[in-house]
N, C-alpha and C positions, 0 to 999 in steps of 0.2 A: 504493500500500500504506500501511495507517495504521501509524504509529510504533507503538514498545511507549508509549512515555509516554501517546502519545494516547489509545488502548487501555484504557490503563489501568483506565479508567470502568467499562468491561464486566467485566473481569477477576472479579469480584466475584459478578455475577450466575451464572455457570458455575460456582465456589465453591457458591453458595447452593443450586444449582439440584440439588446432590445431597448436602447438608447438612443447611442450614434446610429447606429445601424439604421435608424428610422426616417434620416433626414430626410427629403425629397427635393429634389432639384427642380425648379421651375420649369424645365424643359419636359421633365418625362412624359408627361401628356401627350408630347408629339411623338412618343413613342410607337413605330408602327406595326398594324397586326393586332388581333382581338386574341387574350391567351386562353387556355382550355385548364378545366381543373382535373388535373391527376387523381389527389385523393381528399376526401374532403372529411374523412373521419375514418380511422385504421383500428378504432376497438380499445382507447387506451385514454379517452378522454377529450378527443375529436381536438386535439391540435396535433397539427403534422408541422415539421420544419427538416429544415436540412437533409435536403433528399441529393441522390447522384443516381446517373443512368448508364447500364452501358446496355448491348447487344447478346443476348445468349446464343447458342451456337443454334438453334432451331432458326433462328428469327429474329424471335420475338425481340421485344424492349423488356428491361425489366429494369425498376426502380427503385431503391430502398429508402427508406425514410425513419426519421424519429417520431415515432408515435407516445404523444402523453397526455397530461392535462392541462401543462403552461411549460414555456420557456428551460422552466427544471421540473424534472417531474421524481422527488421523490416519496420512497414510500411513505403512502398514508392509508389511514383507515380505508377511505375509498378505493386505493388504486394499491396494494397491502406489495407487489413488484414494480412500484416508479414506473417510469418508462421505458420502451422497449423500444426496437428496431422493425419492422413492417417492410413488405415490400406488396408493391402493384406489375401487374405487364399488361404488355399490349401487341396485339397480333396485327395490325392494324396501322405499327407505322407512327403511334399516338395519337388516334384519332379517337380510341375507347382504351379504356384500364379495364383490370382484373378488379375486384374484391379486394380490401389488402388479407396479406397472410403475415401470421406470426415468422420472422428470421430467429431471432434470440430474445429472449427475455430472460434475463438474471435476477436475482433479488433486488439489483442495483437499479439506477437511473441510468439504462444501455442508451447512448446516444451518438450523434453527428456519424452518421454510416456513409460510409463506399464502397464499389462495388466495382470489380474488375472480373472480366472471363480474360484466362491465360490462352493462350496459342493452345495449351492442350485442351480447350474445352471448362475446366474445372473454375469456379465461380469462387473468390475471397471476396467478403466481406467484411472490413477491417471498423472498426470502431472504439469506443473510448467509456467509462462509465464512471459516475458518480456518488457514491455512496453519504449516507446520514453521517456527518462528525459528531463526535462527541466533546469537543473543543468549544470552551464559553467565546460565541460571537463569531462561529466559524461555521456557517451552515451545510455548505458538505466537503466532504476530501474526496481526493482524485484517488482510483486505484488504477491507473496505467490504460495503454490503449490492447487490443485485442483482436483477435479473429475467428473468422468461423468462416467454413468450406462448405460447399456441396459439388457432387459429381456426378446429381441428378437436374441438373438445369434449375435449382430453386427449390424442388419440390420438398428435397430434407435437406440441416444444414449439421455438421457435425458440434460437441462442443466444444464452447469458446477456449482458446488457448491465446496466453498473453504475448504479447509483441515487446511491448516497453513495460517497465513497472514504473519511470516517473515520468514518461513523455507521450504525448496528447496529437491525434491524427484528427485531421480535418478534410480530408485530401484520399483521393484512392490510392493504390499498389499501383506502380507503372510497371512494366515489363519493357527492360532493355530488350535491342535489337539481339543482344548477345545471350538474352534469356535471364540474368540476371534482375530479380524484384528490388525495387526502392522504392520507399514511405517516404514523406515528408513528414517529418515530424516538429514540436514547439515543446521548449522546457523553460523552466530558471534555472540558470547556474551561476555560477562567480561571477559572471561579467554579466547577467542581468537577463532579461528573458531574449531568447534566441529561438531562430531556425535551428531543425536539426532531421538528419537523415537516419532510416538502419535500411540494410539489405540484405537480399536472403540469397544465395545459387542453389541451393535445393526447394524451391517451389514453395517457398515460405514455411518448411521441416524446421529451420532455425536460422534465428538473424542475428546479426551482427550488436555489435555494442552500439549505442547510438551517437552520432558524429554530430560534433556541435558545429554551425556554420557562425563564424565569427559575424557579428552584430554591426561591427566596426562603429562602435559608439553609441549608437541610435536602439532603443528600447524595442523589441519587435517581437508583440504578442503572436504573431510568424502564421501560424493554420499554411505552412509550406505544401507548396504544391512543385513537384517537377516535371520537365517535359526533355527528352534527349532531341537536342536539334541535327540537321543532316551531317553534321562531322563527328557527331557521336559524340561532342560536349554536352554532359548536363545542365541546363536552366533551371533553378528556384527562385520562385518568387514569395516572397515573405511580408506578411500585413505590420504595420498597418501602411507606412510611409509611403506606397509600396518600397519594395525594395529587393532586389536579385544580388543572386552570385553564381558562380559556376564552376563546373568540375570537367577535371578534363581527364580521369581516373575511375571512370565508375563511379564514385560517388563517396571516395574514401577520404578525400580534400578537395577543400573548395575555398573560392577567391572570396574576397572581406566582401560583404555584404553591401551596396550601393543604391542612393535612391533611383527608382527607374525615370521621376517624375512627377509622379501624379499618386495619389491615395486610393487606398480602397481593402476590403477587407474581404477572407474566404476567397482567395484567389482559384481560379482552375482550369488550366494551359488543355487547348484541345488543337490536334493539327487537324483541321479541314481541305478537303483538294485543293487545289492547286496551290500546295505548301504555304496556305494562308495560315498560320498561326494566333487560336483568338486566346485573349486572356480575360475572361467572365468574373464580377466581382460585385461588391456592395459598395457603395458609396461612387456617387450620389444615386440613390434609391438602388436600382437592380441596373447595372452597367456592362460594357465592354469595351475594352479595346483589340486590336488585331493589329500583328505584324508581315509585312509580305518579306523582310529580309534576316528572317531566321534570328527575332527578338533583340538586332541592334537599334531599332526603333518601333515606335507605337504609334497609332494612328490617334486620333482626339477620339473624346471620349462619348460613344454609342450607348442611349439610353435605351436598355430593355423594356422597364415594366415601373410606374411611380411606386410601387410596394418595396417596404424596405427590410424583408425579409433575407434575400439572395439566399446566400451559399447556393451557390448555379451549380450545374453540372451538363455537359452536353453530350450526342453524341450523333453521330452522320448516321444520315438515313439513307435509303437504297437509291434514291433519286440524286443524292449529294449535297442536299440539302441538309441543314445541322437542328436539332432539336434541343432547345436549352428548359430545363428545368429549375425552379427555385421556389422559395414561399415565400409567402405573405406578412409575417409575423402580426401578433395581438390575439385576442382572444376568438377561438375558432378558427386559427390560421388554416390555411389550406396550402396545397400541394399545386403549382399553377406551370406549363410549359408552353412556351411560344415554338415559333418557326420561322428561318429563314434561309436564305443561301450568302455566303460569303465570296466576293467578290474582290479583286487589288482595287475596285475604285470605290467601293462600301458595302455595304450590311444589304441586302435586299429582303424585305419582311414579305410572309407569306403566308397564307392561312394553314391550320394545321388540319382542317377538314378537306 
């Protein structure tokens, strides 16, 4: 179990996540494209937040989500296991969802899930949980981030086995070109809250010690995300400032930590055809930006959706077209995904019917 002190780091990002996070930019209204609702009650309290999507090997879409009864969901008399993790599909491309289904549920408040299918087909689930402290003025403690597999397309998931015991995922598993997994991971440590990485070469069997990416000064509640660009250099992007670095090793060192430019929080790197590279995030409300030259620069900043829920997630549909998922956050948040295609001269929005 991670200390409160250790903790600490994150504590912040949960703060922000229904605070800052809520700001709205006067523009988002001109956001274009009417969005569709995912899930809109998963059996735990009818607030869904922080969902990620990828492709199962049939098909289908499949979605996982935090399903609870607010923001944090721990145990209480009415909910006696917190919050759980849920997931929806869609055969359809996201035009209709499934029911949600139970992934994990622990005694704990199981939250902020991703969800990656491997080259071989098999489906991680990585996630993070929260439990009740017993600490006067410390409402709960971290106990590490987590995973859970299936190798039946969703339908059963194994149990959870722990990844980190003091560092916190916001971000799915990426699968190097070289087969090699890497998390992005966020901690506290001596030099203050940080990025950080673990990776695994046996199929996430066991990972690595967790690799801190120097801060280089700047405080950064991280929810790191990584994406490997065409030279096989890793990209991280780390909240809030934002802020990147990069590895030119797998993932075992990486360069000091620098602002990219622009803020934003729950970063989540997706490469779209024609090696258009988007980077999806919170602030201001539910945003993007996209790179065409392999993330030495960013395009201004594309308003998704006025809801200041985010942590996005996207992932290319058969047509080539990219499907972004995120919430709403407040009470009865829901699960909400747009549509569009990505383009070197902008976003093109498009209905998801």
């Amino acid at each position: 179990m991670a200390s409160q002190s250790r903790f600490r780091g994150f504590l912040p990002a949960i703060r922000m996540g229904f605070v800052a996070g809520l700001a709205v930019s006067a523009c988002a209204a001109r956001a274009g494209a009417q969005h569709k609702i995912v899930c809109a009650d998963a059996g735990a309290g009818a607030y869904e937040a922080f969902p990620d999507v990828c492709r199962l090997k049939d098909g289908r879409l499949m979605v996982v989500m935090y399903a609870g009864y607010g923001h944090v969901s721990l145990p209480n008399d009415g909910h006696p296991r917190g919050g759980r993790v849920a997931s929806c599909t869609s055969s359809d491309e996201g035009r209709t969802w499934s029911p949600a289904s139970v992934v994990v549920d622990t005694p704990h408040d199981d939250r902020d899930p991703s969800i990656v299918r491997l080259k071989s087909g098999r489906l991680i689930c990585n996630f993070f949980s929260l439990g009740t402290s017993d600490q006067p003025g410390s409402p709960w403690t971290g106990h590490g981030s987590w995973m859970t597999v299936s190798d039946d397309q969703g339908a059963t998931w194994s149990e959870p086995a722990r990844i980190a015991a003091d560092a916190y995922c916001s971000a799915p598993i990426r699968e190097l070109s070289d087969g090699r997994l890497v998390l992005g991971l966020y901690r506290e440590g001596p030099d203050g809250a940080s990025g950080a990485v673990v990776s695994s070469d046996d199929q996430g069997a066991t990972w690595s010690e967790v690799v801190i990416i120097d801060n280089g000064g700047i405080r950064l509640d991280a929810e790191t995300d990584v994406i490997e660009l065409s030279d096989k250099t890793l990209y991280a992007v780390q909240r809030p400032a934002m802020c990147f670095a990069r590895s030119t090793d797998r993932g075992r060192t990486w360069t000091v930590s620098k602002p990219i430019g622009f803020k934003g929080h729950c970063p989540y790197l997706l490469r779209a055809p024609g090696d258009i590279i988007l980077l999806a995030h919170r602030v201001p409300a539910t945003s993007l930006h996209y790179s065409i030259d392999e993330c030495a620069t960013w395009s201004a900043n594309v308003v998704v959706d006025e809801v200041g829920g985010a942590y996005p997630s996207m992932v290319v549909l058969k047509d080539g077209s990219v499907l972004i998922v995120y919430y709403e956050e407040g009470d009865g948040s829901n699960i909400r995904c747009k549509r569009f295609r990505a383009t070197r001269d902008g976003i093109v929005w498009m209905s998801v019917d």
